[in-house]
C-alpha positions in Angstrom: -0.3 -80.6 18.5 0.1 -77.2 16.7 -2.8 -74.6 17.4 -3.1 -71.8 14.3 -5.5 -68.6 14.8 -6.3 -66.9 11.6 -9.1 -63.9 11.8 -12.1 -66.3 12.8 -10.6 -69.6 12.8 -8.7 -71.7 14.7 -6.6 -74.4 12.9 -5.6 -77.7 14.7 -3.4 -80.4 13.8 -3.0 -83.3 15.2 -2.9 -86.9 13.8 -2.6 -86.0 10.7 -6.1 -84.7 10.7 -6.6 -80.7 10.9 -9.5 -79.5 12.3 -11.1 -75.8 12.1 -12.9 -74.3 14.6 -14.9 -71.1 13.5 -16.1 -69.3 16.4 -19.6 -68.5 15.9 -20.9 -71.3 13.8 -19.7 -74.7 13.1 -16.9 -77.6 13.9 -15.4 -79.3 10.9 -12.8 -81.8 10.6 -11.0 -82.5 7.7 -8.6 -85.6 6.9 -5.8 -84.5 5.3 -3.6 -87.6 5.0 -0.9 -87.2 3.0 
């Protein structure tokens, strides 16, 4: 698993899924299959 941190976010990926975490409001995953 890589773990980014940019400013307010935090980028995971894993699976071939990334998922952003922004701190003080929501979850969101994202499917980025290539």
């Amino acid at each position: 698993m890589n773990i980014f941190y940019n400013g307010e976010l935090f980028y995971f990926k894993y699976c071939n899924k990334t998922i952003y975490i922004q701190h003080k409001i929501i979850s969101v995953s994202f499917d980025i299959s290539k």
